[in-house]
Backbone atoms as SQL, in Angstrom:
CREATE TABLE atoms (id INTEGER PRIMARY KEY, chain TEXT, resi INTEGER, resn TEXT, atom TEXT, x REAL, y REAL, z REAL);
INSERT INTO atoms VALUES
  (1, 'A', 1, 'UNK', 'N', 0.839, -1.181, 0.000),
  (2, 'A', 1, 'UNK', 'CA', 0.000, 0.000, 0.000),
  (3, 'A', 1, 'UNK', 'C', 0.880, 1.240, 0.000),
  (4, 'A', 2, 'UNK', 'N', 0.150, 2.182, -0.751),
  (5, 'A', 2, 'UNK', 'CA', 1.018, 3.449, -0.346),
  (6, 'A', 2, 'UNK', 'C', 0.977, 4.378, 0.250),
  (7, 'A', 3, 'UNK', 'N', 1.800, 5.059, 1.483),
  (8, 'A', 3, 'UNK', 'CA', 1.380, 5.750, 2.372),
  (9, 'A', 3, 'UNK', 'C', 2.705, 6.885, 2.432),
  (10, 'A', 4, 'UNK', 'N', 1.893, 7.918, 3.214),
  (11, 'A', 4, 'UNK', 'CA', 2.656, 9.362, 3.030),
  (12, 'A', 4, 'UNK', 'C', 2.622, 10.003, 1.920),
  (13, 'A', 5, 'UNK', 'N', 4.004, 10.469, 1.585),
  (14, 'A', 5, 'UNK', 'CA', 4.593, 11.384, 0.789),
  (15, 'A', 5, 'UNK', 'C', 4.376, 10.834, -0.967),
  (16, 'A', 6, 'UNK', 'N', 4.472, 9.696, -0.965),
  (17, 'A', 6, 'UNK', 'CA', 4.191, 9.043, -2.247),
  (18, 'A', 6, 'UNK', 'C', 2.726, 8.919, -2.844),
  (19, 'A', 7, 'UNK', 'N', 1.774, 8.795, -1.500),
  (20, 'A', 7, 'UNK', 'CA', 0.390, 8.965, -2.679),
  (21, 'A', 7, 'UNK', 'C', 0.113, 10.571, -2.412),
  (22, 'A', 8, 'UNK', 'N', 0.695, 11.753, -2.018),
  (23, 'A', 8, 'UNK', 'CA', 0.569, 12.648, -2.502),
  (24, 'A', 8, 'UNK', 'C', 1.316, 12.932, -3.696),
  (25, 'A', 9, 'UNK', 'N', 2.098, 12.639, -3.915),
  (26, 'A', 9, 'UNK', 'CA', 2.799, 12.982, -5.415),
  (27, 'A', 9, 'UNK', 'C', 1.773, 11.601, -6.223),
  (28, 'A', 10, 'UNK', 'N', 1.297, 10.970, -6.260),
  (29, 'A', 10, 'UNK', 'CA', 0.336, 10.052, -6.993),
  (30, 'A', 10, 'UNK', 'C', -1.167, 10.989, -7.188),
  (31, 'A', 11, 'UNK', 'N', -1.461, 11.327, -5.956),
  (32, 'A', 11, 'UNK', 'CA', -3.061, 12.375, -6.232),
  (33, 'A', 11, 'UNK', 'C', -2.487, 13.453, -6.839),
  (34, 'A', 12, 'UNK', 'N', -1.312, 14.434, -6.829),
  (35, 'A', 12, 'UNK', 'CA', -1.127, 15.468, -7.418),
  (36, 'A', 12, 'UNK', 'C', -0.683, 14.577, -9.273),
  (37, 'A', 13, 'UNK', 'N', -0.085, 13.926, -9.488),
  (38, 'A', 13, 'UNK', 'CA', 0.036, 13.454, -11.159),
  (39, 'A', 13, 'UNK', 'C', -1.796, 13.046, -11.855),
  (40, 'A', 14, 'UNK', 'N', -1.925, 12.546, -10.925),
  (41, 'A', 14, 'UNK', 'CA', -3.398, 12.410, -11.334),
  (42, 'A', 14, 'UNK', 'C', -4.021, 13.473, -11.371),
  (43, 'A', 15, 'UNK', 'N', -4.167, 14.545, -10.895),
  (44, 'A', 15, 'UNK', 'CA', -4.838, 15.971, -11.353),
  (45, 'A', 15, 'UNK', 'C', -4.301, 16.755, -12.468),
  (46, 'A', 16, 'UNK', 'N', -2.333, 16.315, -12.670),
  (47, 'A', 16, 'UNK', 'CA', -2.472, 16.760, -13.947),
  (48, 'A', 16, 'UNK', 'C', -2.348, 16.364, -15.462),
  (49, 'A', 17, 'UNK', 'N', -3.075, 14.922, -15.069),
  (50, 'A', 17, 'UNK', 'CA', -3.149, 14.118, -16.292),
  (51, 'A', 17, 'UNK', 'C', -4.402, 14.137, -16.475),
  (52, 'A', 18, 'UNK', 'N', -5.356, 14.705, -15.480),
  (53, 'A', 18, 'UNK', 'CA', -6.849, 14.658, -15.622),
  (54, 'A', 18, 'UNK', 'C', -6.947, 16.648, -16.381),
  (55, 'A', 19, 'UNK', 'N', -6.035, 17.391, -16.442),
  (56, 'A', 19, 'UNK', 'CA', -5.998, 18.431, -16.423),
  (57, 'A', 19, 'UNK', 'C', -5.164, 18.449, -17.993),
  (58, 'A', 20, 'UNK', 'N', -4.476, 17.403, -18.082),
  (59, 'A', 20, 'UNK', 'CA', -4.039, 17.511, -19.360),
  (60, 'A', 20, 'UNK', 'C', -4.908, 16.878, -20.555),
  (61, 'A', 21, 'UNK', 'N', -5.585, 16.101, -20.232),
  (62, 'A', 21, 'UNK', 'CA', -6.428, 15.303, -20.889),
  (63, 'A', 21, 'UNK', 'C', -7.602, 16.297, -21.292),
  (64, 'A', 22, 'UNK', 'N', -8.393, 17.405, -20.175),
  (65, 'A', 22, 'UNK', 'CA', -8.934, 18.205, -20.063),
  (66, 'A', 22, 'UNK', 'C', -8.874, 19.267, -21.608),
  (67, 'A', 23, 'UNK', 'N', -7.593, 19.769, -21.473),
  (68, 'A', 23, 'UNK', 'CA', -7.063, 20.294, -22.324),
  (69, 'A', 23, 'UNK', 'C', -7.595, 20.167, -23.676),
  (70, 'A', 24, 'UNK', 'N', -6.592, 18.768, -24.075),
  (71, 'A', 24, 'UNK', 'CA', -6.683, 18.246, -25.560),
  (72, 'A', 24, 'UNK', 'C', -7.910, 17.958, -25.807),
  (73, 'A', 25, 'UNK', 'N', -8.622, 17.589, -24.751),
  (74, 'A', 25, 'UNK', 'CA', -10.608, 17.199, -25.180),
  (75, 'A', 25, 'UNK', 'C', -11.211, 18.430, -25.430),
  (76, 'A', 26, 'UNK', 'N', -10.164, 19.511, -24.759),
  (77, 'A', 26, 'UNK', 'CA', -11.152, 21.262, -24.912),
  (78, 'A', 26, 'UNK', 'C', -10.710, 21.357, -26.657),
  (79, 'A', 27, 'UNK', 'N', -9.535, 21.350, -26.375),
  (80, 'A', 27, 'UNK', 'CA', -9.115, 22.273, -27.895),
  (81, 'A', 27, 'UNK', 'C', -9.418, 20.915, -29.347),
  (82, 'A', 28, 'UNK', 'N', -9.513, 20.054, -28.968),
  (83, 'A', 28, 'UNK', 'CA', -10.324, 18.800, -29.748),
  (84, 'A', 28, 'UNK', 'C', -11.785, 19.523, -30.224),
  (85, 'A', 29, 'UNK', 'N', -12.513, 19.624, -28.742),
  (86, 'A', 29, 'UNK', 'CA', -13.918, 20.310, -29.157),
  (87, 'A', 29, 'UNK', 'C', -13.653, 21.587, -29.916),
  (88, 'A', 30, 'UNK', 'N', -12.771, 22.398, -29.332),
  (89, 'A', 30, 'UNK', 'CA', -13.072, 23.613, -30.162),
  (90, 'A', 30, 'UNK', 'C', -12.484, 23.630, -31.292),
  (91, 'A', 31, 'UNK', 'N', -12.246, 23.022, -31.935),
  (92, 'A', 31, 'UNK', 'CA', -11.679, 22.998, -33.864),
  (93, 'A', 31, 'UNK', 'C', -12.750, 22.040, -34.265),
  (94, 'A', 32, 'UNK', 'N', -13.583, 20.948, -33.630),
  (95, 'A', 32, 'UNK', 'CA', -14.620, 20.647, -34.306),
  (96, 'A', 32, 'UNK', 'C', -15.801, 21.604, -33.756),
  (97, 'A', 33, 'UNK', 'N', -15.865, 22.803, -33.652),
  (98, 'A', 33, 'UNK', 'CA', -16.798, 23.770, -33.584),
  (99, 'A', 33, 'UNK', 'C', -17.820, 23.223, -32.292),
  (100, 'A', 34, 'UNK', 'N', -17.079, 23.019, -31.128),
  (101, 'A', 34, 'UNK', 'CA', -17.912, 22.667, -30.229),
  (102, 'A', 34, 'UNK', 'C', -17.334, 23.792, -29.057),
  (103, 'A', 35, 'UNK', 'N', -18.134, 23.487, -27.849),
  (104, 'A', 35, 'UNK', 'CA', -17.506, 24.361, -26.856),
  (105, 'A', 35, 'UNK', 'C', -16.524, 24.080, -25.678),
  (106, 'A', 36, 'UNK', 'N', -14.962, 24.732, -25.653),
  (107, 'A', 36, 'UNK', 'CA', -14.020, 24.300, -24.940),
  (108, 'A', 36, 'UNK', 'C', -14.382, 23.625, -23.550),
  (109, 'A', 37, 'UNK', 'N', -14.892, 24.467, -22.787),
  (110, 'A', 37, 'UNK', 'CA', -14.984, 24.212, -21.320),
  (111, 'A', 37, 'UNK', 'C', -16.154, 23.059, -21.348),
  (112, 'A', 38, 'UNK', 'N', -16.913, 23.216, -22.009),
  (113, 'A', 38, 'UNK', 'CA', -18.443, 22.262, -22.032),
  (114, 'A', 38, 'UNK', 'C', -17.433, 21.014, -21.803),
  (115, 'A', 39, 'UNK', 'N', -16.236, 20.617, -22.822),
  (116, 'A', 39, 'UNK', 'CA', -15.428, 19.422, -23.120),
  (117, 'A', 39, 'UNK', 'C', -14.311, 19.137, -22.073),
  (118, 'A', 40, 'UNK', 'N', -13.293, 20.682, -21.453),
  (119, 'A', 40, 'UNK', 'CA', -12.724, 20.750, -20.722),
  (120, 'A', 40, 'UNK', 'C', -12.850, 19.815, -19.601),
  (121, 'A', 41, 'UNK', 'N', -14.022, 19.940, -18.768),
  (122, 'A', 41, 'UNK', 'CA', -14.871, 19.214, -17.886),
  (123, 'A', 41, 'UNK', 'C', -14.728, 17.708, -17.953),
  (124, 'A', 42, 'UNK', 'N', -15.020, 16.801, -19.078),
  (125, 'A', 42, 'UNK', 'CA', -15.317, 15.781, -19.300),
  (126, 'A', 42, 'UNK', 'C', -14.467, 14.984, -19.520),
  (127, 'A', 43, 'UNK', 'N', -12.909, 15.533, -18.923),
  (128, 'A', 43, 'UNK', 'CA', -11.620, 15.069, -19.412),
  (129, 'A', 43, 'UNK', 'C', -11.974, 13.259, -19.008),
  (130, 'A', 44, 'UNK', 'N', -12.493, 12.990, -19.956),
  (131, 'A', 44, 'UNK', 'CA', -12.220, 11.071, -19.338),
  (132, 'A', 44, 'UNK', 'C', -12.111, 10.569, -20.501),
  (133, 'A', 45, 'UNK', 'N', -11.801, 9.313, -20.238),
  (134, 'A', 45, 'UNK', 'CA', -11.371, 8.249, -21.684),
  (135, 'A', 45, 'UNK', 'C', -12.801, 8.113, -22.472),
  (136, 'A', 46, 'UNK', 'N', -13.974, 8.289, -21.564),
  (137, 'A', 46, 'UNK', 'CA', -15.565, 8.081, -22.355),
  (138, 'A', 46, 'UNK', 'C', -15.343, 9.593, -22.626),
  (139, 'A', 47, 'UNK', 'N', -15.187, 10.680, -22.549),
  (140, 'A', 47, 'UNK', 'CA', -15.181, 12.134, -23.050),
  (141, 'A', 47, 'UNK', 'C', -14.378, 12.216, -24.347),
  (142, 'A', 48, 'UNK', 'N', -13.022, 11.200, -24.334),
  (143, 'A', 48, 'UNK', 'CA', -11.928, 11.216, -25.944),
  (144, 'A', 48, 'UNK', 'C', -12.977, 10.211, -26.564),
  (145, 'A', 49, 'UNK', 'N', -13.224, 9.322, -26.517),
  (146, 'A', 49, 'UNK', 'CA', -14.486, 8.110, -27.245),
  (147, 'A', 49, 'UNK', 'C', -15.360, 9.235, -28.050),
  (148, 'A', 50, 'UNK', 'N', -16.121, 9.388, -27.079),
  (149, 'A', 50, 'UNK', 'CA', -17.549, 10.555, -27.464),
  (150, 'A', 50, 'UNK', 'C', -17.356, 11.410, -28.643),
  (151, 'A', 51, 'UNK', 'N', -15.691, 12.306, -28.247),
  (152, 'A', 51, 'UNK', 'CA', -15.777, 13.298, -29.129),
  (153, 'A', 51, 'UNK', 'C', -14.663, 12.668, -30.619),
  (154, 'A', 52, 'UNK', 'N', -14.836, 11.253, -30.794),
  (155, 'A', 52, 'UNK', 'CA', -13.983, 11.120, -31.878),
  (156, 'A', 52, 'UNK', 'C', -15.265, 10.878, -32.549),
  (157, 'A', 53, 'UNK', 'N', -16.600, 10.369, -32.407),
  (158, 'A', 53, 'UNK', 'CA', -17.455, 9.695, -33.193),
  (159, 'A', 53, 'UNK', 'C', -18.372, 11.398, -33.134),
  (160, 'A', 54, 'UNK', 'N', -18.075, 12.185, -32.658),
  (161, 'A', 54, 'UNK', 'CA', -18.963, 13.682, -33.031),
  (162, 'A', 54, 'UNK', 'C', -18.415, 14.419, -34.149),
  (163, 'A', 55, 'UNK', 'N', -19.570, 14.868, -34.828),
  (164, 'A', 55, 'UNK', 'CA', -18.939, 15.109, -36.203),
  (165, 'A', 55, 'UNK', 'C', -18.191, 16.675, -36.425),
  (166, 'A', 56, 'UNK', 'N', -17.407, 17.000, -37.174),
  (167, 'A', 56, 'UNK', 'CA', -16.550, 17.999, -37.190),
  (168, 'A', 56, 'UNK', 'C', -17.763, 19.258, -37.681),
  (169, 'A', 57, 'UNK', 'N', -18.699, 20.189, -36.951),
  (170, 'A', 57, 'UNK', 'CA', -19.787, 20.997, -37.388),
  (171, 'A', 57, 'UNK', 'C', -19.083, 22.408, -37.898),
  (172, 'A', 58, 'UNK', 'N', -17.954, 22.119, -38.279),
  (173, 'A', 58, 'UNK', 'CA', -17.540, 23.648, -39.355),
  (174, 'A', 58, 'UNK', 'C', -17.176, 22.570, -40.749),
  (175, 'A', 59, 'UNK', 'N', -17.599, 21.340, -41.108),
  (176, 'A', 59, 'UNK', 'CA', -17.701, 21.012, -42.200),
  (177, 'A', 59, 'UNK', 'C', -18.479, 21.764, -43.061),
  (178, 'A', 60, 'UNK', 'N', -18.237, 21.650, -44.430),
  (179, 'A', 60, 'UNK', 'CA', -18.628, 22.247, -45.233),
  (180, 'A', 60, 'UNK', 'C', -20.477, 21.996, -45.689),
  (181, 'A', 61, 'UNK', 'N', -20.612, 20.387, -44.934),
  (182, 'A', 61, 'UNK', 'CA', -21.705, 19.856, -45.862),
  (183, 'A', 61, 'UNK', 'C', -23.019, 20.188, -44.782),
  (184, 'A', 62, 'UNK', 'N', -22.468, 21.093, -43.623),
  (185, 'A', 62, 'UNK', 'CA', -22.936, 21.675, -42.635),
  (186, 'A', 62, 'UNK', 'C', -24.139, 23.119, -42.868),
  (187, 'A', 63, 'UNK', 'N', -25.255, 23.082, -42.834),
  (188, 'A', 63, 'UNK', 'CA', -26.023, 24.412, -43.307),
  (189, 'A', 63, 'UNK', 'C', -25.725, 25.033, -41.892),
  (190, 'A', 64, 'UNK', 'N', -25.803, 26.553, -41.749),
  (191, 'A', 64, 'UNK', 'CA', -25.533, 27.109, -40.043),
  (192, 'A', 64, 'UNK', 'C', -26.535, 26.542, -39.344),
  (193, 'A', 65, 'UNK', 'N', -28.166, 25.922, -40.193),
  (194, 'A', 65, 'UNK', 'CA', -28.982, 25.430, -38.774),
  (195, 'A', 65, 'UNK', 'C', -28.176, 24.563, -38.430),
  (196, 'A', 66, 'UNK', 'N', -28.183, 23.157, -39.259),
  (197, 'A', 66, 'UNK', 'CA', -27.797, 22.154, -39.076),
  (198, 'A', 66, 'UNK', 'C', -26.429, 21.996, -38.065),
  (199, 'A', 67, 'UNK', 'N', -25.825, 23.180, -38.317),
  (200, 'A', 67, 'UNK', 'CA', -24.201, 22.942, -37.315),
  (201, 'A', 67, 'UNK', 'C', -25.013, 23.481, -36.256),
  (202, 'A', 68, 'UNK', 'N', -25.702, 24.422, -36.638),
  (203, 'A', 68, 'UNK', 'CA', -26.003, 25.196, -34.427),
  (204, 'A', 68, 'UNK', 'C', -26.832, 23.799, -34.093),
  (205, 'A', 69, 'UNK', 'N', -27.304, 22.952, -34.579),
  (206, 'A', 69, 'UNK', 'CA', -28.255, 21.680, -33.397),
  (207, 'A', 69, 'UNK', 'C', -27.385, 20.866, -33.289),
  (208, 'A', 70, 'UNK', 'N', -26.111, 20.804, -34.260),
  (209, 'A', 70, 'UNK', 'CA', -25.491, 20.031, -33.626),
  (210, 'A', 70, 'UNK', 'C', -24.304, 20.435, -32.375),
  (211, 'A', 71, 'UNK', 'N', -23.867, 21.523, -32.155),
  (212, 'A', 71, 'UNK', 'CA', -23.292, 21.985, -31.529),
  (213, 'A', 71, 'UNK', 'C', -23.931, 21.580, -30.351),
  (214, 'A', 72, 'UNK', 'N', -24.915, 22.273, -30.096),
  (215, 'A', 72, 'UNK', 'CA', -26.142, 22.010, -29.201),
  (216, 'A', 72, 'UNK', 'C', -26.449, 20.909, -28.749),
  (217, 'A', 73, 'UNK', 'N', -26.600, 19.994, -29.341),
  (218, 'A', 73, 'UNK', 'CA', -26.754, 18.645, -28.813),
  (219, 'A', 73, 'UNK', 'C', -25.242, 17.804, -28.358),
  (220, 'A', 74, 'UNK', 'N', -23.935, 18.556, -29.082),
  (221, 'A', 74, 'UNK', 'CA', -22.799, 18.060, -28.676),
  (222, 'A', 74, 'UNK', 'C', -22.421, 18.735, -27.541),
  (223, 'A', 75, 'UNK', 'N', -22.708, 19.617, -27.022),
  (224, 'A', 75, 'UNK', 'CA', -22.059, 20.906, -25.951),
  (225, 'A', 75, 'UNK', 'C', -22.928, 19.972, -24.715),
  (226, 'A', 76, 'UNK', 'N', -24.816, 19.693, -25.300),
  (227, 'A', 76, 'UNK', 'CA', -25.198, 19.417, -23.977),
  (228, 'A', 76, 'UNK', 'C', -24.508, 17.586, -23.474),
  (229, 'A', 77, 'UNK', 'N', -24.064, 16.917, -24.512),
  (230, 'A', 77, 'UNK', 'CA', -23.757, 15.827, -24.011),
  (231, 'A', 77, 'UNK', 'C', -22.316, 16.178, -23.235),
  (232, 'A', 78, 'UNK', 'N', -21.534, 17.240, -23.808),
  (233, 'A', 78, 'UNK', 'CA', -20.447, 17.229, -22.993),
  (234, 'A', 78, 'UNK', 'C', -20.415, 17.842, -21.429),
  (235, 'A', 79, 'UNK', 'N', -21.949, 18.560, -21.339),
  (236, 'A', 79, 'UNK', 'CA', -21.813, 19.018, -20.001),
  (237, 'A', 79, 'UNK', 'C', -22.468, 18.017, -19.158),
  (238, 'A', 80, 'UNK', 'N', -22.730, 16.974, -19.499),
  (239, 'A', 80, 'UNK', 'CA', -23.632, 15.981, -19.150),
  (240, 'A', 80, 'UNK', 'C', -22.026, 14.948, -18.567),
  (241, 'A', 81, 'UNK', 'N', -21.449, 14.496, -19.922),
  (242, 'A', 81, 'UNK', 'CA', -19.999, 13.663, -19.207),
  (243, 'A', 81, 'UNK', 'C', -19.611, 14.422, -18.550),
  (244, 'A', 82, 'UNK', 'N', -19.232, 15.733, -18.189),
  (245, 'A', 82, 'UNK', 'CA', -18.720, 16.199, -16.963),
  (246, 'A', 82, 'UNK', 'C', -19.043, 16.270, -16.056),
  (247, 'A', 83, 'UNK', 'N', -19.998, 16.327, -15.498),
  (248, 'A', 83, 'UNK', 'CA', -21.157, 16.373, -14.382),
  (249, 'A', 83, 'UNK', 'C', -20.523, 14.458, -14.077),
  (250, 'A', 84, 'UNK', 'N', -20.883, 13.554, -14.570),
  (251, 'A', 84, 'UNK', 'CA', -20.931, 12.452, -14.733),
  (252, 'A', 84, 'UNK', 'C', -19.352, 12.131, -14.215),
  (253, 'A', 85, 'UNK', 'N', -18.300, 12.819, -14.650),
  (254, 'A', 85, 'UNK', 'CA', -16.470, 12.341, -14.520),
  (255, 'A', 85, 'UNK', 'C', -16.277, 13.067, -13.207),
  (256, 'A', 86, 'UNK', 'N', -16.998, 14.509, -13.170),
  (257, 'A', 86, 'UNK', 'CA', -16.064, 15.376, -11.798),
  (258, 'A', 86, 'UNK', 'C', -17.146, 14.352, -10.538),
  (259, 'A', 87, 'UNK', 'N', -18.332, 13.736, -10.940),
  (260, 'A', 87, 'UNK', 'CA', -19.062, 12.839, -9.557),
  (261, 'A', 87, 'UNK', 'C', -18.290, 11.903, -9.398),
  (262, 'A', 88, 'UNK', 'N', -17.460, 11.293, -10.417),
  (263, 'A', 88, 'UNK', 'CA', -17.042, 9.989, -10.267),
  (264, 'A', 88, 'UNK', 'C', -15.331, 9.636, -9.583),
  (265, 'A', 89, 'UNK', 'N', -14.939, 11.658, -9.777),
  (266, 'A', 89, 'UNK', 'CA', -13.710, 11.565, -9.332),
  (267, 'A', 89, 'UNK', 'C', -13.921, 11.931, -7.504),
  (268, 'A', 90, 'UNK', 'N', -15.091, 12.621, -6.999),
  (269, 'A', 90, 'UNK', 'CA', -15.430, 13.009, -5.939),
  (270, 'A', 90, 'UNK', 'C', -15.471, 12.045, -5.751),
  (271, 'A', 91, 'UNK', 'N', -16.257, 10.570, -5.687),
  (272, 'A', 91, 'UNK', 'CA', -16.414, 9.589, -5.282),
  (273, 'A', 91, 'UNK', 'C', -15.219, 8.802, -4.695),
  (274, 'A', 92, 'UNK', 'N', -14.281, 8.641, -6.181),
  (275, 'A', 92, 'UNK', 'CA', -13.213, 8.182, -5.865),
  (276, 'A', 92, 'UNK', 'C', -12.367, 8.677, -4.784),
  (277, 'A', 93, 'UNK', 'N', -12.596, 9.839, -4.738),
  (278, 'A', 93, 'UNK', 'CA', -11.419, 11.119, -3.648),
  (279, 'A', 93, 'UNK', 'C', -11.875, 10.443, -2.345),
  (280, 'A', 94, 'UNK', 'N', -13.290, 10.367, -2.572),
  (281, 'A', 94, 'UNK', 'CA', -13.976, 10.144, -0.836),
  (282, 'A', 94, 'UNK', 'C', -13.603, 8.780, -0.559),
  (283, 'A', 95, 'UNK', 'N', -13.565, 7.720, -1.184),
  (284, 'A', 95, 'UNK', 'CA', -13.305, 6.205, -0.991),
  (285, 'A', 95, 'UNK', 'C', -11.354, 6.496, -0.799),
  (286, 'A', 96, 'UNK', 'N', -10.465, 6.944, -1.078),
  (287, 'A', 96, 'UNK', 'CA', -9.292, 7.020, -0.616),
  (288, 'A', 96, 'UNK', 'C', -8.653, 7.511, 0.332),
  (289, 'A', 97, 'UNK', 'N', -9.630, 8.839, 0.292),
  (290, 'A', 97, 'UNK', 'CA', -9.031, 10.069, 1.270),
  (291, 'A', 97, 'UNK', 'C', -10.168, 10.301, 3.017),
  (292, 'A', 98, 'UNK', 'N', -11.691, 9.538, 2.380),
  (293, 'A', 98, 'UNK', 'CA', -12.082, 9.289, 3.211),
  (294, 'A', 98, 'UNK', 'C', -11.930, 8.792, 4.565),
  (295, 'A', 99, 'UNK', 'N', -12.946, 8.497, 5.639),
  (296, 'A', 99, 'UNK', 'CA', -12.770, 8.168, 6.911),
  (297, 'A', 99, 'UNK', 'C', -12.006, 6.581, 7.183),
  (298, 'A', 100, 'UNK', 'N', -11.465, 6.574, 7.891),
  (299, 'A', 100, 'UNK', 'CA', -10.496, 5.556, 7.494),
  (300, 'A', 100, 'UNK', 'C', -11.291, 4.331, 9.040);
């Protein structure tokens, strides 16, 4: 098991691989015309999944309705995986860091 000084340098790498991941899922969303932070949020391996099968809405074959519903329907699923990843990392925090 690991104790002390070592699973704090383990919880701090894990915030910034969850922070880097964050990132590339933001600026991922925002060149396929979605919204950074909506994606930022959802930094999880189901958040990179999600946004490889969402379609790129500054394509050409895109009318502006057609890209704004999809934006829309992609922005609300991404605020939806985030809600869904930051519960699941609270959870996790509380089962480690919790009452012992």
């Amino acid at each position: 098991m690991i104790k002390g000084n070592n699973m704090e340098y383990i919880y701090i790498l894990s915030i910034m691989i969850l922070v880097g991941v964050g990132v590339i899922l933001g600026k991922w969303a925002d060149s396929k015309g979605y919204g950074y932070w909506n994606w930022f949020f959802a930094s999880s391996v189901l958040g990179l999944i999600w946004m490889a099968f969402l379609p790129n809405t500054k394509d050409a074959k895109y009318t502006a309705e057609q890209a704004e519903k999809q934006v829309k329907k992609g922005n609300t699923t991404g605020i939806v995986l985030a809600i869904l990843a930051q519960g699941l990392t609270i959870v996790q925090l509380s089962m480690i860091y919790g009452p012992k």
